[in-house]
C-alpha positions as CSV (number, residue, x, y, z in Angstrom):
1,X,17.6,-3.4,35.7
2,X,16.1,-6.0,33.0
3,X,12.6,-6.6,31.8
4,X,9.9,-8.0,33.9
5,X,6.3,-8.1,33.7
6,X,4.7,-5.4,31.2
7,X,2.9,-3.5,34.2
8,X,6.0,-2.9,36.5
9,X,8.2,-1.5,33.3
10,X,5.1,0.6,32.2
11,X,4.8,2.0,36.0
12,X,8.7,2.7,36.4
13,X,8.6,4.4,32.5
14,X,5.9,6.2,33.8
15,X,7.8,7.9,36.7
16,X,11.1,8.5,35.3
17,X,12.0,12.1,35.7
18,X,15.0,11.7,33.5
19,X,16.3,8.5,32.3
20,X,16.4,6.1,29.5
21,X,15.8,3.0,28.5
22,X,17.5,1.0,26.0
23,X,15.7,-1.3,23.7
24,X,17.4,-4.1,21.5
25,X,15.3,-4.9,18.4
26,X,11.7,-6.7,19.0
27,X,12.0,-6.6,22.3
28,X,8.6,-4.4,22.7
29,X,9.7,-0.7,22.8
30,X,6.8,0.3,20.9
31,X,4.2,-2.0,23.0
32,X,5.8,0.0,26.2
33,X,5.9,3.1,25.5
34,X,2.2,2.6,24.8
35,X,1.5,1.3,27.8
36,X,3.5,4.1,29.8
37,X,1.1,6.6,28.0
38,X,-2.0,4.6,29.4
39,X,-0.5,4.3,33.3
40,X,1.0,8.1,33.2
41,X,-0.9,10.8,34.7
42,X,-1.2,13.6,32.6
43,X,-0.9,14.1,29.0
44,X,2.8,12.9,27.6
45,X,4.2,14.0,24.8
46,X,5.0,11.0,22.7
47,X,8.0,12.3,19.9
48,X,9.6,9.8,17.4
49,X,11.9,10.4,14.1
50,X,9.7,9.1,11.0
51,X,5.5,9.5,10.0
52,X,6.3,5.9,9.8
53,X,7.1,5.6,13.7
54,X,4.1,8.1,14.1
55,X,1.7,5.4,12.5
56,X,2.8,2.4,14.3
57,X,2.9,4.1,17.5
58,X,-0.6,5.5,16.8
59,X,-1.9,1.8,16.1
60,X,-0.4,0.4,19.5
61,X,-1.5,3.5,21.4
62,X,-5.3,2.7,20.0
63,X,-4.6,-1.2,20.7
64,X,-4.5,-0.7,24.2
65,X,-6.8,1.7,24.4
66,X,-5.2,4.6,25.7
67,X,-7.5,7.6,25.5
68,X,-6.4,10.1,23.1
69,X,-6.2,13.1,25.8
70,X,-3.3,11.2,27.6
71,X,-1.2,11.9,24.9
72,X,0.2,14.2,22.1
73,X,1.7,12.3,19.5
74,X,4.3,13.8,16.6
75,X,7.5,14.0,14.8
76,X,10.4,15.8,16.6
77,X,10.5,17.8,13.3
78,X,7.2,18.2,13.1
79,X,6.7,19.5,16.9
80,X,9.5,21.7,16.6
81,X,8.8,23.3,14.0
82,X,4.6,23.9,15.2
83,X,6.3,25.5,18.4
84,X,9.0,27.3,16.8
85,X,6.9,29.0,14.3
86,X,4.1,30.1,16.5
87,X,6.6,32.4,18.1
88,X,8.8,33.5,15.6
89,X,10.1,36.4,17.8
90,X,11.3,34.6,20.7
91,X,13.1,31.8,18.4
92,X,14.2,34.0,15.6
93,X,12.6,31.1,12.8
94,X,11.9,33.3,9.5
95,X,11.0,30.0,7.7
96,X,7.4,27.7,7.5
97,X,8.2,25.4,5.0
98,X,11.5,23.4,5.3
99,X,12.9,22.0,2.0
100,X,16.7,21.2,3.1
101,X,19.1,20.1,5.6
102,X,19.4,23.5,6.0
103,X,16.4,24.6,7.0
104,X,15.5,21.8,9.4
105,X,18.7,22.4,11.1
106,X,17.5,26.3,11.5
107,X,14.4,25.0,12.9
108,X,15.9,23.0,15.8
109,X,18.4,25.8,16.7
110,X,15.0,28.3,16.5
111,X,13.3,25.6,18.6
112,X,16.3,25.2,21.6
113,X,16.4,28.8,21.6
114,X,12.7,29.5,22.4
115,X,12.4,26.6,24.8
116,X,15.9,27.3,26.6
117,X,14.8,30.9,27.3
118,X,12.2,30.1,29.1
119,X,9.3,31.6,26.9
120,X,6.8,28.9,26.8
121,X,7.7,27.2,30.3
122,X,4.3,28.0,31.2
123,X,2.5,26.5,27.8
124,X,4.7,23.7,28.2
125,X,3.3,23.3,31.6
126,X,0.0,23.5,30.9
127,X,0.1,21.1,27.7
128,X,2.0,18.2,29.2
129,X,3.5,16.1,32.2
130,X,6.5,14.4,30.8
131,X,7.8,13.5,27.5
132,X,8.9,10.0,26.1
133,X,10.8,10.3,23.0
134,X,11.5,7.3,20.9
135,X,14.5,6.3,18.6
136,X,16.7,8.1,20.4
137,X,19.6,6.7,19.1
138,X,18.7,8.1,15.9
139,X,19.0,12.0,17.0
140,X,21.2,14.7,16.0
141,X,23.3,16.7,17.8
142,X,20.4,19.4,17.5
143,X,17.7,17.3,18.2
144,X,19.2,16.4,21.3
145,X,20.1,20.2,22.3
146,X,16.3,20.4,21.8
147,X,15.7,17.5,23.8
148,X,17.8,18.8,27.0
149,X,15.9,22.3,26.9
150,X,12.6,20.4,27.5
151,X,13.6,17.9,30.2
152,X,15.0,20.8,31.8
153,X,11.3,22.0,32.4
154,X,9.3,18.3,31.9
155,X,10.3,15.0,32.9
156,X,11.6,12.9,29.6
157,X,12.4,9.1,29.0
158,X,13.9,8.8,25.8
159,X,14.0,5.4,24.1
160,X,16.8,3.9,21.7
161,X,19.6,1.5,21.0
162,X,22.7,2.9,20.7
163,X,23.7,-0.5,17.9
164,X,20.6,0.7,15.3
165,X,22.5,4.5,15.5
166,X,22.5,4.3,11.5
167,X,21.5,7.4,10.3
168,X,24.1,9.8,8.4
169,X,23.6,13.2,9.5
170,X,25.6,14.6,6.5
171,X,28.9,15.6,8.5
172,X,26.9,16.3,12.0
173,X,27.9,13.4,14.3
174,X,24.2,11.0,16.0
175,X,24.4,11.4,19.8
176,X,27.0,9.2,21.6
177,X,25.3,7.0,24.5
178,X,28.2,6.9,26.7
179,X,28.9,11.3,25.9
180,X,25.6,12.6,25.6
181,X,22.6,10.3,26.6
182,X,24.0,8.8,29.6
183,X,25.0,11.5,31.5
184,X,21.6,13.4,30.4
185,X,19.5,10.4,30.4
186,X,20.7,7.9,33.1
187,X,19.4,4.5,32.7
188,X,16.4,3.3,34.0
189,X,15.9,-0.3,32.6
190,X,16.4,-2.5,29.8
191,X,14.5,-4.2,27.4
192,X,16.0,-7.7,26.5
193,X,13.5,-10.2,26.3
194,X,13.0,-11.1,22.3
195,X,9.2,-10.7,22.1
196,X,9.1,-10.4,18.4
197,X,10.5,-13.8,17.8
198,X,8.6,-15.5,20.5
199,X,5.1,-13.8,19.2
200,X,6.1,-15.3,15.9
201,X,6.6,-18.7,17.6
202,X,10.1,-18.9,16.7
203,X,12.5,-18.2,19.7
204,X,15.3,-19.7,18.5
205,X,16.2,-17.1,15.9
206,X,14.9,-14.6,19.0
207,X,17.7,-16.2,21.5
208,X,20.3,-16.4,18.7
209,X,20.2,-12.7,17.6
210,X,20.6,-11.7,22.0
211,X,23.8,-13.9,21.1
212,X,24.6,-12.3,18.3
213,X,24.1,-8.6,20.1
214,X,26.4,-9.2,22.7
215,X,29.2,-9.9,20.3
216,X,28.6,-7.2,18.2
217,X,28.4,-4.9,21.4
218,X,31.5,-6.6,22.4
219,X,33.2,-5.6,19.2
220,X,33.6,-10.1,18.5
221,X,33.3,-11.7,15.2
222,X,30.2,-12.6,14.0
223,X,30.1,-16.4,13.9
224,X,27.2,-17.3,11.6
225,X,28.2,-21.5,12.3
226,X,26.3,-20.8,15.8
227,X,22.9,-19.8,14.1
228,X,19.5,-22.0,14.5
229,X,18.3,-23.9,11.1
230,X,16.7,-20.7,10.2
231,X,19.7,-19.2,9.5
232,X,21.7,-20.1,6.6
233,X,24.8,-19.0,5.4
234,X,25.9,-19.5,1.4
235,X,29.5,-18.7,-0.1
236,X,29.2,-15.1,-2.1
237,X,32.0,-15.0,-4.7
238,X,34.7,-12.2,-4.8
239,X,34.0,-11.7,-8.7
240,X,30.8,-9.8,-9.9
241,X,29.7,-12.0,-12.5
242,X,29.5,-14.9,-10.3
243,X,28.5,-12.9,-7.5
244,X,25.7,-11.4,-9.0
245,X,24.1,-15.0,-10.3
246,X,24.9,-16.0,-6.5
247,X,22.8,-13.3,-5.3
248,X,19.7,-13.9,-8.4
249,X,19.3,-17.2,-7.6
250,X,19.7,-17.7,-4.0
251,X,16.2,-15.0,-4.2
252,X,14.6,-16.5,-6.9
253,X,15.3,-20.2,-4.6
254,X,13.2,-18.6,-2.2
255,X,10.3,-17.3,-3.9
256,X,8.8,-20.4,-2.7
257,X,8.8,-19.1,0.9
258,X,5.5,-18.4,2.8
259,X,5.5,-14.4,4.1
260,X,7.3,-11.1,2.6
261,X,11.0,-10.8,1.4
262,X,14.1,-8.4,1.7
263,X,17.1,-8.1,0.4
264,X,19.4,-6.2,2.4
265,X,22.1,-4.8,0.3
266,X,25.2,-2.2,-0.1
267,X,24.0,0.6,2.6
268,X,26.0,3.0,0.1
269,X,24.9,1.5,-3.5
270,X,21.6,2.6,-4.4
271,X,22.0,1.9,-8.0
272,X,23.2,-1.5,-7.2
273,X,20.5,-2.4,-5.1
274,X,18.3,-1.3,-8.2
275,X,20.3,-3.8,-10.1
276,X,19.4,-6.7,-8.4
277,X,15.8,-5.8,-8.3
278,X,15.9,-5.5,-12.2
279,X,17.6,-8.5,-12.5
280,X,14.4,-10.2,-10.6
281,X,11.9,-7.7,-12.4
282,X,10.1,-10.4,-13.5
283,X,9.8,-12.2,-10.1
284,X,8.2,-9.1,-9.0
285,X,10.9,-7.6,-7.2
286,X,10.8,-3.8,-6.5
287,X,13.7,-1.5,-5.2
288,X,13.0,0.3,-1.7
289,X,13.5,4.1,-2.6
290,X,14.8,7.1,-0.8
291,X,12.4,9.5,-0.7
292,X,15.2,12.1,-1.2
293,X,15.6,9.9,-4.7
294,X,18.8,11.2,-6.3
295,X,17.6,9.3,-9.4
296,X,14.1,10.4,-9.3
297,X,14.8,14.2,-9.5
298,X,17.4,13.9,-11.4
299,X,15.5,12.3,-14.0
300,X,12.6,15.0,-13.5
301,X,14.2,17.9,-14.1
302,X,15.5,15.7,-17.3
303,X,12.2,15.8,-18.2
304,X,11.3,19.6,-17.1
305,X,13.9,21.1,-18.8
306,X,13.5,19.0,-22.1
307,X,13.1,20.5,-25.4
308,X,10.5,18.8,-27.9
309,X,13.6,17.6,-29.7
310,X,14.7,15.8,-26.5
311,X,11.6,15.4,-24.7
312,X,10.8,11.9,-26.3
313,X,14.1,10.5,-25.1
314,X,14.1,11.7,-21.5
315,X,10.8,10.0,-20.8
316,X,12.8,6.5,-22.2
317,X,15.7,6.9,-19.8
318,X,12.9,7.8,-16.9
319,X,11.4,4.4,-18.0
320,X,14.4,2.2,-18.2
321,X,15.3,2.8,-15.1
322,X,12.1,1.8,-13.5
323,X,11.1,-1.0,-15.7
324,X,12.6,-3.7,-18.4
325,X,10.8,-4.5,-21.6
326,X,11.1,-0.8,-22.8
327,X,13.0,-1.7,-26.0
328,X,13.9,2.1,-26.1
329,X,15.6,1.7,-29.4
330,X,12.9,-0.1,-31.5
331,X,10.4,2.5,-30.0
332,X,12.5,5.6,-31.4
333,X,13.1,4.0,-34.7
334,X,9.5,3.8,-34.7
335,X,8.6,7.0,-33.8
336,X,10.4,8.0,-36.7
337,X,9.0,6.2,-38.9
338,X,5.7,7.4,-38.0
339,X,6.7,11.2,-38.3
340,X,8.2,10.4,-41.7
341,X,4.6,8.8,-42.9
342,X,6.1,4.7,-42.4
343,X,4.3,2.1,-40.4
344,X,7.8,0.9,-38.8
345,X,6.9,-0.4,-35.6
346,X,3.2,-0.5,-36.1
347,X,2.6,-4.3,-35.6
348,X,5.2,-4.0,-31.8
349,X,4.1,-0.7,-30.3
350,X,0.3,-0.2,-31.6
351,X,-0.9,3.1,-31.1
352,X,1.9,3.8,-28.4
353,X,3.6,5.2,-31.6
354,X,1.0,7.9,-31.8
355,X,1.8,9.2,-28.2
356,X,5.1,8.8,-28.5
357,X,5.0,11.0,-31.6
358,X,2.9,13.7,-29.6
359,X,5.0,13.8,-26.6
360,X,7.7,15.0,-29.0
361,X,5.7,17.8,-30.5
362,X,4.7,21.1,-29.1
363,X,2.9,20.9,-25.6
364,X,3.7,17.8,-25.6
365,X,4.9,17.5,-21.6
366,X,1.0,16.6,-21.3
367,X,1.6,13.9,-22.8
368,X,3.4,12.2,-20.6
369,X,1.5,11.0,-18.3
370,X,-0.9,8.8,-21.0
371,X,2.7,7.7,-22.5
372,X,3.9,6.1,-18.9
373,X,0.9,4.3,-18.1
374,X,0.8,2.7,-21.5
375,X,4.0,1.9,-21.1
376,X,3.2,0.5,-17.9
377,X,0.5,-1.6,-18.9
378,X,2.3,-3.2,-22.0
379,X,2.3,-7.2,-20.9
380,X,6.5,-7.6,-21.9
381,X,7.5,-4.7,-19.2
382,X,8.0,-5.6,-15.7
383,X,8.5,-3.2,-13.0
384,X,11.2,-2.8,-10.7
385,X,11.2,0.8,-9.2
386,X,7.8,1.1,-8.6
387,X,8.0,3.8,-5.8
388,X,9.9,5.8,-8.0
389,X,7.5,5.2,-11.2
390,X,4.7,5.7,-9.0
391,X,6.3,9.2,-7.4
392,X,7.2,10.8,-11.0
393,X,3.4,10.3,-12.2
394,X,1.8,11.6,-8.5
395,X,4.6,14.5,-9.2
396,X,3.8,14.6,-13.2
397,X,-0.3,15.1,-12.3
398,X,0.1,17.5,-9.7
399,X,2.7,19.8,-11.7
400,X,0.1,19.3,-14.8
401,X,-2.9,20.8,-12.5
402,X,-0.9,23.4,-10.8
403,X,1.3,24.8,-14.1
404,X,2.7,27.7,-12.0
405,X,4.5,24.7,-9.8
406,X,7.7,23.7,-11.7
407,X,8.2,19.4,-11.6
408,X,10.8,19.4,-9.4
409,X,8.9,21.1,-6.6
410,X,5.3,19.3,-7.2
411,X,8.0,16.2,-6.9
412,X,8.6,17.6,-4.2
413,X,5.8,18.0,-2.8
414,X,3.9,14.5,-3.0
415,X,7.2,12.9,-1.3
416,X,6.9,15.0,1.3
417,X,3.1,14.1,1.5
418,X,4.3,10.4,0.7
419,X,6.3,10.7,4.0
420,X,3.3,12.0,6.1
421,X,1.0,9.1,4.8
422,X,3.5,6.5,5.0
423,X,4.9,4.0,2.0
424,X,3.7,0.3,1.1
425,X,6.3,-2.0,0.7
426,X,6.0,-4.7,-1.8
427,X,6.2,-8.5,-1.0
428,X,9.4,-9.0,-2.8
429,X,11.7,-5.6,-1.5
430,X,15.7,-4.9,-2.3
431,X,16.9,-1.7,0.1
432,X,19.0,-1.5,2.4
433,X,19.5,-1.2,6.2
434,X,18.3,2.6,6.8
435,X,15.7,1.6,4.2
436,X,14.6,-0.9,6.1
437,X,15.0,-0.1,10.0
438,X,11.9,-0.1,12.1
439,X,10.6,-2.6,9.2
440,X,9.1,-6.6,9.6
441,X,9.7,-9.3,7.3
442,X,8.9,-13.1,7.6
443,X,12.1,-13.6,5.2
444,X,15.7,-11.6,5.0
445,X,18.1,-12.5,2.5
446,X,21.1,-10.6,4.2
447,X,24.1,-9.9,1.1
448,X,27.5,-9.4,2.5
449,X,29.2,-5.9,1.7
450,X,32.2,-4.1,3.2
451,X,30.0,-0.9,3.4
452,X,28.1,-2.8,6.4
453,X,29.5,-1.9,9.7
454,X,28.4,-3.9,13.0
455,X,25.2,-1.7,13.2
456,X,24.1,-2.4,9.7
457,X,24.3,-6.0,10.5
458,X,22.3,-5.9,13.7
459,X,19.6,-4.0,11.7
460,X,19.5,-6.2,9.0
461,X,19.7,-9.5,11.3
462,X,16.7,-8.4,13.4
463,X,14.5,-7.7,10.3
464,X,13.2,-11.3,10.1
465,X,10.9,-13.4,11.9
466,X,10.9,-16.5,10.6
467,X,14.4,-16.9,8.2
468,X,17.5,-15.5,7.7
469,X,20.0,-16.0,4.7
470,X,23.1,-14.9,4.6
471,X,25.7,-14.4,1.5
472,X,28.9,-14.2,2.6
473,X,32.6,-14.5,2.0
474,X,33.4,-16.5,4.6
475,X,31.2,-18.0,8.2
476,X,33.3,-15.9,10.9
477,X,33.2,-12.2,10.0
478,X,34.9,-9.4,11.3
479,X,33.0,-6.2,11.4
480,X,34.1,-2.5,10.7
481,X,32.9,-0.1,13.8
């Protein structure tokens, strides 16, 4: 069945008992699951992956006007958890606070356990009348055990695409459509038309990318010589040298562009997607983070476990990985200097050298926040890791204020409340596909790499509204499963 007026798919969402409906990219998921909330009787329960989904389901839920008691909306983790601690008896869940893999995986098989024997069938009852879950394509093999416990006792329509199933679940395999979803989930409709692109008055790049979906689903080569003036393709060299200049100025070319920028980049390179961002520091480019950062903690327990001896140069190779203009050398050799009674430095640094000189003295760790934010506010550095800058001080103040909490956790701690409160992107963003999925952009510059199977490509092709550039060996590309 295919899209037609918003009211008829609302109404059939509505009374799905169990079914799915799969949703290519901008083609109004979110807008429709609001309005099955508004046309459902009862109370649904609205789940979705990310705080992120959360927010911008929130804000289409409050544009339409959909009273709050029709609906409960959370994270799958989030819910799960709330239900599988409240009984810890009947699900066997020993922890509250999750802090790996690990433990969220413990909380999904605590949460399938309560709800599959039957415990809270009459709370579940009570609280709701049917269940819409979102991103489905994005769920674990737990998750989904959770998933067919609950529509075994509430109806469910689950929402997803099966080609933006990018998530790596560390070893544990995302549901297959065709395996798992299907025969759970049978579907009920599809959502084709490409309202995104039409909204933003360009529905040429909209009928294009239904095009390019249906060779991608059909496993076909990606021929960018079919693409509407909006998309462009460019030759990316083999060699890194030239490849790299390739990439630096085909961004800096469109600086001039009207809207917000990303790069999409190696999927599997975080530390080259970094690079490019430095290379444009000064354009005002800033590198989408992780909030698992491998960098970031790595660098604060650097800084945590750092003698006074050391201290000093652990807070330099925090800060040249976020920013340039550090001049890390000329600033030690100054320090120095200072300690030794000179004035080497002076005229450069100004009374940086006095913090600097501090930090590597006893209690100095206090220092450290001052020392970044000068640093930060010098006029010859240029930023491009803000999120990750910005992290290690939130992380720095709150270990400062709470000394019993080591770095690493207080780090720890503001990501999490980070992920809760949802992340600004800047104007000018490098990430990549999983960085960036579920994300709008006027502008995509779209940089070939091997590590990019068909699904990255969808994601990153659909991320656009009004341009797409792509760098790329060749105009016909064949793309790994």
């Amino acid at each position: 069945m295919s899209d037609g007026a918003d009211s008829t798919i609302a109404e059939l969402i509505a009374s799905v008992k169990k079914g799915s409906v799969i949703a290519a990219a901008g083609c109004g998921k979110t807008e429709q699951i609001a309005l099955a909330a508004k046309v459902a009787s009862g109370r649904r329960l609205i789940l979705t992956h990310t705080h992120a989904g959360v927010d911008a389901l929130r804000q289409r839920l409050k544009d339409h006007g959909v009273p709050s008691n029709n609906f409960r909306l959370d994270t799958i983790g989030g819910w799960c958890l709330r239900y599988a601690a409240s009984f810890p008896k009947r699900s066997g869940l020993t922890l509250r606070e999750p802090k790996d893999d690990g433990d969220w995986r413990a909380i999904y098989l605590a949460a399938a356990k309560l709800i599959g024997g039957g415990a809270v069938d009459r709370v579940l009852a009570a609280s709701y009348s049917g269940v819409f879950v979102d991103e489905y394509q994005d769920c674990s093999a737990d998750q989904h055990a959770v998933m067919i416990s609950l529509a075994a006792r509430l109806p469910m329509c689950v929402f997803g695409d099966h080609l933006q199933a990018i998530f790596d679940f560390k070893g544990q395999a995302p549901v297959d459509w065709k395996a798992d979803v299907f025969p759970a989930f049978p579907e009920a409709t599809r959502l084709t038309k490409p309202w995104r692109w039409h909204k933003a008055e360009n529905p040429c790049l909209g009928n294009w990318l239904e095009d390019v979906r249906t060779a991608l689903d059909e496993r076909r080569e990606l021929d960018l010589r079919t693409g509407p003036d909006c998309v462009t393709w460019d030759w990316l060299p083999d060699y890194d040298g030239p490849r790299q200049s390739k990439i630096t100025a085909t961004c800096k070319s469109a600086m001039n562009l009207d809207g917000r920028l990303i790069v999409i980049a190696d999927p599997t390179n975080l530390e080259g997607r970094a690079q490019i961002a430095k290379r444009l520091a000064k354009q005002g480019f800033s590198n989408i983070e992780p909030l698992d950062c491998k960098s970031l903690f790595s660098s604060a327990k650097a800084i945590e476990n750092a003698s006074d001896a050391t201290r000093l140069q652990m807070a330099l190779d925090f800060l040249v990985k976020c920013m340039i203009g550090v001049d890390r050398s000329p600033f030690k050799t100054a320090v120095a200097s200072r300690k030794a009674g000179g004035k080497k430095g002076t005229a450069q640094f100004g009374e940086l050298v006095d913090l600097g000189v501090a930090l590597a003295g006893p209690g100095g760790e206090r220092y450290l926040l001052d020392f970044f934010r000068e640093f930060e506010r010098r006029s010859n550095t240029y930023m491009f890791r803000r999120e990750m800058f910005s992290a290690m001080r939130s992380g720095l103040k709150a270990h400062l204020a709470e000394e019993s909490e080591s770095l690493v956790d207080a780090l720890r701690h503001t990501q999490n409340r980070v992920r809760h409160a949802g992340r600004v992107i800047a104007r000018r963003s490098v990430g990549s596909t999983l960085l960036v999925k579920g994300l709008e952009f006027e502008h995509a510059i779209v940089v070939h790499s091997p590590n990019m199977n068909r699904k990255d490509w969808y994601v990153a092709l659909t991320r656009a509204t009004q341009s797409v550039t792509i760098l790329a060996p060749q105009e016909r590309l064949r793309l790994p499963d």
